[in-house]
KOLPARO-76307 format. One line per 8 residues: number of its first residue (from 0); for each residue x, y, z of C-alpha. Coordinates in nm, 4 decimals, always signed. Example, Ala and Ser with C-alpha at 12.3 -4.5 7.8 and 13.67 -1.06 7.14 Angstrom:
! residues 2
0	+1.2300:-0.4500:+0.7800 ~ +1.3670:-0.1060:+0.7140
! end
This chain:
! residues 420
0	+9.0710:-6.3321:-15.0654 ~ +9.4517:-6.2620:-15.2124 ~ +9.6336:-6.0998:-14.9271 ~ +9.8822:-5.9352:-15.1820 ~ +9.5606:-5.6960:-15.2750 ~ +9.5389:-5.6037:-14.9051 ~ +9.6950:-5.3354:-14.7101 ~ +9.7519:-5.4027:-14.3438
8	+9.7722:-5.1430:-14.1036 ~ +9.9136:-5.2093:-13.7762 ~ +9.7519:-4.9940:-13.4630 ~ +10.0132:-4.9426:-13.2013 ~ +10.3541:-4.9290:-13.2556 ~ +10.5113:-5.1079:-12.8773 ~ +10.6477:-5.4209:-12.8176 ~ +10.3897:-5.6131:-12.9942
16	+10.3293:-5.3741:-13.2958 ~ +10.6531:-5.2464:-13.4270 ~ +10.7686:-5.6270:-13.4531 ~ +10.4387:-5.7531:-13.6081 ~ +10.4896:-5.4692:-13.8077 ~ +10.8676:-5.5397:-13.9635 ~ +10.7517:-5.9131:-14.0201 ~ +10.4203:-5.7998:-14.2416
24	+10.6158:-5.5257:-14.4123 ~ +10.8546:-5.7606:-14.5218 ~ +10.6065:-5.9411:-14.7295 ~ +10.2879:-5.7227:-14.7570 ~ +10.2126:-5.3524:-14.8069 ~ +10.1653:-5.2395:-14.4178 ~ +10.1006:-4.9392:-14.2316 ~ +10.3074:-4.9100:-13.9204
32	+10.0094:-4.6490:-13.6897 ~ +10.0353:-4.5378:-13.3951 ~ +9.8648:-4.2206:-13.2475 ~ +10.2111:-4.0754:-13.0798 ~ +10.3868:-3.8567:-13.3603 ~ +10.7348:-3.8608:-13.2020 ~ +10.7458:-4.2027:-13.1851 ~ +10.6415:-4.2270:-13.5631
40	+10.8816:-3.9738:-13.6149 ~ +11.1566:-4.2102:-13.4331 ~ +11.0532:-4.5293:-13.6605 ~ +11.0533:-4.3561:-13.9571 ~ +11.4133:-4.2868:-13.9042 ~ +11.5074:-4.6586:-13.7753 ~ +11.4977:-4.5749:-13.3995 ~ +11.3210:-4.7520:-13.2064
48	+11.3470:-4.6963:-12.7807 ~ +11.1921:-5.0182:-12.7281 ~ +11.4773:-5.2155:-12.8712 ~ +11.2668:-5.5244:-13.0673 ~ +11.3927:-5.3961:-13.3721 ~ +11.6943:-5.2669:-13.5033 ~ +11.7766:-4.9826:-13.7800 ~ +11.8340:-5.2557:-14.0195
56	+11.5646:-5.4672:-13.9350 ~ +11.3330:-5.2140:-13.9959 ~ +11.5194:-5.1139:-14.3241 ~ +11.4308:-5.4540:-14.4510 ~ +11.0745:-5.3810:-14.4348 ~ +11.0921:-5.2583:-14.7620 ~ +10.6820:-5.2344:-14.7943 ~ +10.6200:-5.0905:-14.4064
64	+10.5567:-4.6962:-14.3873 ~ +10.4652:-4.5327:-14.1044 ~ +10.1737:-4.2430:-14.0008 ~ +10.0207:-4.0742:-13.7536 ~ +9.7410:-3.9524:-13.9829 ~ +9.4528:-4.1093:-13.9305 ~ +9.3487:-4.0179:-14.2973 ~ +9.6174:-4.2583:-14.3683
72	+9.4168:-4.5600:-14.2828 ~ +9.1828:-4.4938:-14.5735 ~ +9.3613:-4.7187:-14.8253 ~ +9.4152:-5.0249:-14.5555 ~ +9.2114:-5.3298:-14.5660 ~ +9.3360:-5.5373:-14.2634 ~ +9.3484:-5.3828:-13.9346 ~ +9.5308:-5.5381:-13.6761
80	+9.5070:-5.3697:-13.3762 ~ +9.7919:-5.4487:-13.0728 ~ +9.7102:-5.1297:-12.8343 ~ +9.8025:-5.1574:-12.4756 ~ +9.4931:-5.2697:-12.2016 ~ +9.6105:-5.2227:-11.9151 ~ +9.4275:-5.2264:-11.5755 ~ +9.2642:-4.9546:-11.3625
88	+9.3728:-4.8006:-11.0287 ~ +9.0439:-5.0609:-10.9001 ~ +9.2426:-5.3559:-11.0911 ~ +8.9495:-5.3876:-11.3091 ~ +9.0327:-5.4199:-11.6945 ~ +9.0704:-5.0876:-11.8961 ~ +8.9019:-5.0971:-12.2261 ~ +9.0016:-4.7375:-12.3042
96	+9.2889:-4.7682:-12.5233 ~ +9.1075:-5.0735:-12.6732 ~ +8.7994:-4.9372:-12.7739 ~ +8.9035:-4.6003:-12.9000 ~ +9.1145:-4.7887:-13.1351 ~ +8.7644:-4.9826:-13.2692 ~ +8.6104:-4.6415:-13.2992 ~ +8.9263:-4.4887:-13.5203
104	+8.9119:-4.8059:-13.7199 ~ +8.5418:-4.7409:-13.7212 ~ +8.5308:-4.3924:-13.9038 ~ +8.7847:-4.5504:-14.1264 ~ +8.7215:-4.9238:-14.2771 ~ +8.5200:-5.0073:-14.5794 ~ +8.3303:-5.2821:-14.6771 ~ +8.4848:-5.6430:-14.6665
112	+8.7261:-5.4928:-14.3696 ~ +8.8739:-5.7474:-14.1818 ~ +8.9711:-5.6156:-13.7985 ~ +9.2030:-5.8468:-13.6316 ~ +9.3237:-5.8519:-13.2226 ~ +9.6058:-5.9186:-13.0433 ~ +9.5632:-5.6884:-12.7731 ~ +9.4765:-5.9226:-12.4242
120	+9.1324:-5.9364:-12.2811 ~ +8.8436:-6.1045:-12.1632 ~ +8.6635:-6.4079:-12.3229 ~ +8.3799:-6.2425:-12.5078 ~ +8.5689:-5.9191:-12.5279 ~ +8.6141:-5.8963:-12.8953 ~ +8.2695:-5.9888:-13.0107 ~ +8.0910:-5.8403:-12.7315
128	+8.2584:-5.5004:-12.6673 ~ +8.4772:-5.3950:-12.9761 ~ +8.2493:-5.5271:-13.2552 ~ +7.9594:-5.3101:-13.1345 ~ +8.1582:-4.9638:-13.1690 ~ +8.3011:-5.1285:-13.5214 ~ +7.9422:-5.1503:-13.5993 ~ +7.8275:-4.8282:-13.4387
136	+8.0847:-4.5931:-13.6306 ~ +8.1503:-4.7555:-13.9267 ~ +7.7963:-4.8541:-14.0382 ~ +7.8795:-5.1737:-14.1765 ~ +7.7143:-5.5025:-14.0652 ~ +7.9107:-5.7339:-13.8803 ~ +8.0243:-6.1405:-14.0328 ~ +7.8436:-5.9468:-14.3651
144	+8.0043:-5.6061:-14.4367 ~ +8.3270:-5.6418:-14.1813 ~ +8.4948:-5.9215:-14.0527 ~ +8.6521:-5.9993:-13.7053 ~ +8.9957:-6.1971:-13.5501 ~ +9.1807:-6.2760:-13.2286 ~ +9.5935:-6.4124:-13.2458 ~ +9.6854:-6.3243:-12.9072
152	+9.9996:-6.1891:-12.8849 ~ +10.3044:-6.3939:-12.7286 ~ +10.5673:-6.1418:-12.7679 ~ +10.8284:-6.1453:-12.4527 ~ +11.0095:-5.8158:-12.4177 ~ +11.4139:-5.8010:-12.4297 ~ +11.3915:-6.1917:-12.5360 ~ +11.6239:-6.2490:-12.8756
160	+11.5636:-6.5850:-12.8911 ~ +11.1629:-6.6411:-12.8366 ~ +11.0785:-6.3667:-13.1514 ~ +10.7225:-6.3185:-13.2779 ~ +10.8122:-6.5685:-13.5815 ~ +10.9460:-6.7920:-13.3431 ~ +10.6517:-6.9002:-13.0970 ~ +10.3672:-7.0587:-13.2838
168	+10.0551:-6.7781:-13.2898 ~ +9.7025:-6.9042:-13.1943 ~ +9.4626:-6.7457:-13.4640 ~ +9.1017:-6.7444:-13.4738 ~ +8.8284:-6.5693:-13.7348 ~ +8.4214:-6.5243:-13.6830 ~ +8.3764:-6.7279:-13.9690 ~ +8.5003:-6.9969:-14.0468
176	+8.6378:-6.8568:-14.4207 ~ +8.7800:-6.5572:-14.2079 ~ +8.9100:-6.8107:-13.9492 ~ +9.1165:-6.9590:-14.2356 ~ +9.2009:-6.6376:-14.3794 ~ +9.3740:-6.4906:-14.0353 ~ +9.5509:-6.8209:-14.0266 ~ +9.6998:-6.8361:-14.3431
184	+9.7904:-6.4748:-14.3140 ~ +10.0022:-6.5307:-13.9769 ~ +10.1337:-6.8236:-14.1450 ~ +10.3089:-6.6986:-14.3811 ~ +10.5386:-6.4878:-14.1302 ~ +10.5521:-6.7320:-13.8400 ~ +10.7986:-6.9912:-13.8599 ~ +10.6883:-7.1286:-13.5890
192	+10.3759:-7.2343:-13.7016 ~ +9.9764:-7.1135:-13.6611 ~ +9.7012:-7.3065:-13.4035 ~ +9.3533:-7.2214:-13.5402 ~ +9.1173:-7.1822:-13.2186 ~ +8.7749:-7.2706:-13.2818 ~ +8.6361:-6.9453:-13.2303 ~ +8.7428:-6.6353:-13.1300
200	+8.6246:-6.6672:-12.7770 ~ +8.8261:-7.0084:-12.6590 ~ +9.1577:-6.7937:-12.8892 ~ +9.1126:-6.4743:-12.6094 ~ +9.0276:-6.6860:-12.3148 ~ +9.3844:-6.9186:-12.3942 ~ +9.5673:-6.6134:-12.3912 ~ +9.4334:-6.5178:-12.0971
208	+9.5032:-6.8580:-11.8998 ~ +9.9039:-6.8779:-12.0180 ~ +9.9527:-6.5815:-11.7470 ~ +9.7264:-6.6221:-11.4862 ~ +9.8922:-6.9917:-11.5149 ~ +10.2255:-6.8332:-11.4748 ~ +10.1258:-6.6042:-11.2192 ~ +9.9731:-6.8551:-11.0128
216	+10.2865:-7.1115:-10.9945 ~ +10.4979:-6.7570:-10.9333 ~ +10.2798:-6.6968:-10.6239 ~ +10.3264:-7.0453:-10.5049 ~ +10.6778:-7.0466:-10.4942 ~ +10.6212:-6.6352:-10.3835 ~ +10.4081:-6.7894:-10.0674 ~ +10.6624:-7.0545:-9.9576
224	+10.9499:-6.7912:-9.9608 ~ +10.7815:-6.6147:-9.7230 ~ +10.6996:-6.9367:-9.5360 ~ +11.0992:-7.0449:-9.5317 ~ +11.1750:-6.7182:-9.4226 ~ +11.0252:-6.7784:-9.0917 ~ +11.2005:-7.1288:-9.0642 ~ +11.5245:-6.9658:-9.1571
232	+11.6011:-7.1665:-9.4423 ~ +11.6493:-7.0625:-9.8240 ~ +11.4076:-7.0776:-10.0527 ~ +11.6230:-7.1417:-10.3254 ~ +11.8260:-7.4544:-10.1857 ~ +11.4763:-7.5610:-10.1498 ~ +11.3670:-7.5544:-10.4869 ~ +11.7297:-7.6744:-10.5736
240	+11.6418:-8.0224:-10.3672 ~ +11.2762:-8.0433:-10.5000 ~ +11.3856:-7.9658:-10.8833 ~ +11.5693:-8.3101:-10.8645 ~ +11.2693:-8.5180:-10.9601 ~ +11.1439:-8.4497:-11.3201 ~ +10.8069:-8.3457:-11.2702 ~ +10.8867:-8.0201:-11.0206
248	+10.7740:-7.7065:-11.1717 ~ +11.0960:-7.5232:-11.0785 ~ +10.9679:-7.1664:-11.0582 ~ +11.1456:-6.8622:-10.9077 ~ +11.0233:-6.6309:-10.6234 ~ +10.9895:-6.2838:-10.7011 ~ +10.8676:-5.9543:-10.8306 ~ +10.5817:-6.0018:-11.0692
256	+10.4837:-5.7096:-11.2695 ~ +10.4952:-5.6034:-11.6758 ~ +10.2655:-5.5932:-11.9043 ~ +10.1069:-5.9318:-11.9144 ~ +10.1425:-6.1805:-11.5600 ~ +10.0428:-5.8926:-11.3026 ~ +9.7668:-5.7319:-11.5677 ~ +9.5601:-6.0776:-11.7306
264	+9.4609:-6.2434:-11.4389 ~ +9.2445:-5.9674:-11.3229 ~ +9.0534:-5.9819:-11.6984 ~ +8.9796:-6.3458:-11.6213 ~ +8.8464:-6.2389:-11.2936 ~ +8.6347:-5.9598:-11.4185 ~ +8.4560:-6.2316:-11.6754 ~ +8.4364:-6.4376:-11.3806
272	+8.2584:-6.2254:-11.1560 ~ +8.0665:-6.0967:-11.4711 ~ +7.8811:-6.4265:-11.4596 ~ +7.8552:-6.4955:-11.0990 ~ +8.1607:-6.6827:-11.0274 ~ +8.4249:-6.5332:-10.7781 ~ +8.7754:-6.6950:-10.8248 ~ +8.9328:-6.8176:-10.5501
280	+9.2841:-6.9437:-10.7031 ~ +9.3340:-6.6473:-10.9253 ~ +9.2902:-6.3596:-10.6995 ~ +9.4648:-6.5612:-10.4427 ~ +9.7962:-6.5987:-10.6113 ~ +9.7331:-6.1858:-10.7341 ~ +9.7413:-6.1106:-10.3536 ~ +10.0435:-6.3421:-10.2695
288	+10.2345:-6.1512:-10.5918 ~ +10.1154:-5.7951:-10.4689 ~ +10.2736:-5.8221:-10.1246 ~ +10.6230:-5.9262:-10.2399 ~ +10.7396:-5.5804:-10.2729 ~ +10.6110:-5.4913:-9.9327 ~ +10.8010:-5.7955:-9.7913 ~ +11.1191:-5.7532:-9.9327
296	+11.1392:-5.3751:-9.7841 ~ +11.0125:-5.5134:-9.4629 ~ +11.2900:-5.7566:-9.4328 ~ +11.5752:-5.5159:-9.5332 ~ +11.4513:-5.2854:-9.2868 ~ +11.4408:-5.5561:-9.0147 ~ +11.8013:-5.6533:-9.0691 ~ +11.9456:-5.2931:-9.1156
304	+11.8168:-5.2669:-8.7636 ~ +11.9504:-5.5678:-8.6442 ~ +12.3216:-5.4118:-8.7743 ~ +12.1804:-5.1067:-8.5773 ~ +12.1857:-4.8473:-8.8853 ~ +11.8861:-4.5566:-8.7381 ~ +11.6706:-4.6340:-9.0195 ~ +11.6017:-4.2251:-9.0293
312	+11.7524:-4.1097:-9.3500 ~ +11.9522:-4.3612:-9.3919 ~ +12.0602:-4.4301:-9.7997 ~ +11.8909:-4.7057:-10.0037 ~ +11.9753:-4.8179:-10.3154 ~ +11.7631:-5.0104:-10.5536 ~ +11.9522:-5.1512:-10.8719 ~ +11.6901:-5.1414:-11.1279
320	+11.3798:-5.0442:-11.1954 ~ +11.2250:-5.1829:-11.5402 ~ +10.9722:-5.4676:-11.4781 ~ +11.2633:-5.7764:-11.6184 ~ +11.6228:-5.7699:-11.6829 ~ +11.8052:-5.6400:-11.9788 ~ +11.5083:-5.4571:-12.1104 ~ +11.3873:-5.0707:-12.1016
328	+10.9975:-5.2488:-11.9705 ~ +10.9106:-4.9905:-11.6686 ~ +10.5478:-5.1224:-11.7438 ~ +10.3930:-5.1879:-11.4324 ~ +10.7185:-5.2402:-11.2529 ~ +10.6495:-5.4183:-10.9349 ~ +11.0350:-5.2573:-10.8314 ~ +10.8033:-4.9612:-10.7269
336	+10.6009:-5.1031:-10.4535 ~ +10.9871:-5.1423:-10.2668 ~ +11.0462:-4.7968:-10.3089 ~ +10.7541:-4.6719:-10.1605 ~ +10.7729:-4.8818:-9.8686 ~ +11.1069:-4.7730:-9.7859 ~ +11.0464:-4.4144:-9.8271 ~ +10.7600:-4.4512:-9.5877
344	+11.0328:-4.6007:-9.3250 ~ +11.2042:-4.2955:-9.3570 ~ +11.4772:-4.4338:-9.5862 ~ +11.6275:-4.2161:-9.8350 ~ +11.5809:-4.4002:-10.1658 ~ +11.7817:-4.4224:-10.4887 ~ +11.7344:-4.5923:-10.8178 ~ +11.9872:-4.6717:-11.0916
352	+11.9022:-4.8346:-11.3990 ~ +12.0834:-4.7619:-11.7107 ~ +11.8476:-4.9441:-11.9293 ~ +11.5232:-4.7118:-11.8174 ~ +11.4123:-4.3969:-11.9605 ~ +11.5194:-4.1429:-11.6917 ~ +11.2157:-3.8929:-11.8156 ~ +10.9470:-4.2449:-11.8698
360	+11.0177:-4.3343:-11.5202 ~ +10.9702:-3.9521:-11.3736 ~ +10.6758:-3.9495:-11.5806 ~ +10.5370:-4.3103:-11.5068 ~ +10.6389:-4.3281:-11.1408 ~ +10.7701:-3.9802:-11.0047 ~ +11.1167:-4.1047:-10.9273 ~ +11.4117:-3.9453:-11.0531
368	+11.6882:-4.2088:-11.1555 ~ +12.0024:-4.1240:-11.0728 ~ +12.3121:-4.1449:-11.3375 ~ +12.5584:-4.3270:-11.0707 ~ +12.5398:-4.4771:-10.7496 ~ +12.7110:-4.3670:-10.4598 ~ +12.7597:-4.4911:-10.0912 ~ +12.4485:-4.7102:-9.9275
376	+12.3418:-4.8446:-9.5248 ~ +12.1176:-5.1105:-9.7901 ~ +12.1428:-5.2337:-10.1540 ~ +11.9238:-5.4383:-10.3511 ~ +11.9354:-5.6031:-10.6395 ~ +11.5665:-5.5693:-10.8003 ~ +11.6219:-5.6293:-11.1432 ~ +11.9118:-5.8844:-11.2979
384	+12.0448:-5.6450:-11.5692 ~ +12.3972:-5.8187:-11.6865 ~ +12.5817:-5.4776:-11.5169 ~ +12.4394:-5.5300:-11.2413 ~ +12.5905:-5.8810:-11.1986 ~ +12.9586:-5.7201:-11.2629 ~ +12.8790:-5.4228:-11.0319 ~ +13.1189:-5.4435:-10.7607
392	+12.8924:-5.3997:-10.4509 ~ +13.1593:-5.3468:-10.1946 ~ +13.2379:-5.0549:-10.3385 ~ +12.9124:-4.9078:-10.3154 ~ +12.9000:-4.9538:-9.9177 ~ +12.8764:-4.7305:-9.6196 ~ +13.0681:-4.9304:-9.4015 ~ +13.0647:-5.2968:-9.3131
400	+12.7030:-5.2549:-9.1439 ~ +12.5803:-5.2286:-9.4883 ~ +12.2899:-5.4380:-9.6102 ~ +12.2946:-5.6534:-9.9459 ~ +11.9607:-5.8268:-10.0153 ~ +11.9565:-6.0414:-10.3859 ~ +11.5898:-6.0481:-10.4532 ~ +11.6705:-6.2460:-10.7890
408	+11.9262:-6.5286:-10.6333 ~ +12.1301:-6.3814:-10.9052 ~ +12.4575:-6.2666:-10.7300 ~ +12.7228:-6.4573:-10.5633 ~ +12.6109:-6.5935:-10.2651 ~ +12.8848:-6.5130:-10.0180 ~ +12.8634:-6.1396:-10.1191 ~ +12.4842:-6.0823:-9.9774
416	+12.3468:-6.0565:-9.6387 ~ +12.0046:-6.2345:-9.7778 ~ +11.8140:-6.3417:-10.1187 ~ +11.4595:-6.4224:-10.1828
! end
């Protein structure tokens, strides 16, 4: 197959789509798709409110268009689909986005389609759940009218330096032709390099493992912060003295939410407990990560009493709310669970973040961001935007009895009260 006959369309335009996107219309006729108009509208002017891609970046796509038309997708030949899947309010995996996608692509592909994935899921996911409603709408034949892919994606959000074309893609095909087909393809925009999988299944389930990985060591280091706390020491000059000897894993304690760490883990354990096997390390380290909000409150409520503020109504203020620093992210923010708690103390609660959308969050999270902070009985630092870091916190206090808790050991140390 000559990949300069194909049209690609790309289905969803986020984080991992617009990007993917740029890099194949710089080479390739591509369809940038996604079913939101105004954010088509946005792209086809250069905006983009994610910030992965500039006006000019975009410009340089000189093959990409965009569409919200569905009849659009007609002429394309290679569907790549990178729509969110997030997780239920049961933390169970939600296929929605996922396999409404396969039935648009469905009612659309032709003969000798190729569909390809990117979107995280399950082992077995792909073949077992998507290809059937390929099958179902299109009427083609699967691995003999339409063909099927997985290249996870890797794409870290706000990061400048680790780009789609630089962090080697995993690819994978359901034949082996296809296999070498997909590979080729990413190949020619990654710099980094391809890894062909040996089938599509062992490509989903390594995507899969990277976070739940990640999230476990982050619950580790999560569990023995809460441990120290109760000796009294810091968790940080901890990790400081164990990081001395080259084989420590020198993770950080804190919030872990987004799109990918607090979300995969729980589509490993719904395969798991699909066949009969409960995991015990996975939803462990899940648990120890959910409760971090929970404890931070906790403790800044503890030690505003102890400086004998009357917790009743007394002003909070949370700097930041997107899920990492220096990014719009307000998927799945974990910043959220610290809010709630305090309100249900009786605090009164703001949250500044001049990198989130103020409408997104009301939207997302119903909490109205404020455009400037004022005077606080407790501040914390949830999120290390660079502002943040110049903010001068003593100006933002309501008297010396004010509480400063650093839950990302990011400020100076002799200007906090604690830091997780």
């Amino acid at each position: 197959m000559e990949i300069q006959n194909k049209k690609i369309a790309i289905i969803g335009l986020g984080y991992v789509g617009l990007p993917l996107a740029v890099a194949f219309g710089s080479k390739y006729r591509t369809l940038g798709f996604d079913i939101n108009a105004t954010r088509v509208g946005e792209l086809s002017k250069g905006i983009d409110r994610t910030l992965e891609s500039d006006k000019d970046k975009i410009a340089s796509a000189t093959q990409l268009t965009f569409s919200s038309t569905i009849e659009d997708l007609l002429s394309c030949d290679i569907f790549i689909v990178t729509v969110p899947t997030p997780i239920n309010q049961f933390k169970a995996p939600d296929l929605g986005p996922l396999l409404k996608a396969s039935e648009m692509i469905g009612k659309v592909m032709k003969k000798g389609a190729i569909v390809i994935y990117e979107s995280t899921v399950y082992p077995g996911c792909t073949e077992d759940d998507c290809v059937p409603v390929l099958e179902k709408y299109s009427g083609l034949k699967f691995n003999s009218d339409f063909y099927c892919g997985y290249s996870p994606e890797r794409i870290n959000p706000g990061d400048k330096i680790n780009t789609l074309t630089t962090i080697k893609k995993v690819t994978s095909g359901s034949t082996p032709e296809i296999a070498t087909f997909v590979d080729e393809l990413y190949a020619s925009i990654i710099t980094a390099g391809t890894y062909k999988a040996p089938s599509i299944k062992v490509a989903e389930a390594s995507k899969a493992i990277e976070n739940a990985q990640r999230d476990v060591n982050i619950s580790f280091v999560n569990e023995l912060a809460l441990i120290f706390d109760r000796i009294g020491i810091d968790t940080n000059d901890v990790l400081d003295a164990a990081g001395t000897k080259w084989n420590f894993l020198k993770y950080k304690p804190g919030l872990v939410g987004g799109h990918c760490i607090g979300v995969d883990p729980y589509y490993l354990a719904h395969k798991a407990e699909s066949l009969g096997y409960h995991p015990q390390v996975i939803l462990s380290g899940r648990r120890v990560n959910d409760t971090m909000g929970m404890f931070i409150a906790g403790k800044v409520v503890k030690m505003m009493i102890q400086k004998g503020t009357n917790i009743k109504r007394a002003k909070a203020l949370l700097l930041g709310v997107t899920f990492k620093e220096n990014c719009p992210d307000i998927r799945n923010s974990k910043v959220v669970d610290i809010y709630n708690e305090l309100v249900q103390f009786g605090l009164e609660v703001d949250v500044f973040d001049p990198h989130a959308d103020a409408a997104q969050v009301q939207s997302e999270y119903n909490i109205q961001l404020i455009p400037s902070p004022t005077k606080y009985d407790a501040i914390i630092l949830t999120v290390a935007h660079k502002e943040f870091l110049e903010l001068d916190l003593n100006a933002l206090k309501n008297g010396n009895h004010t509480v400063i808790f650093d839950s990302k050991a990011a400020l100076n140390r002799g200007s906090v009260d604690a830091r997780l």
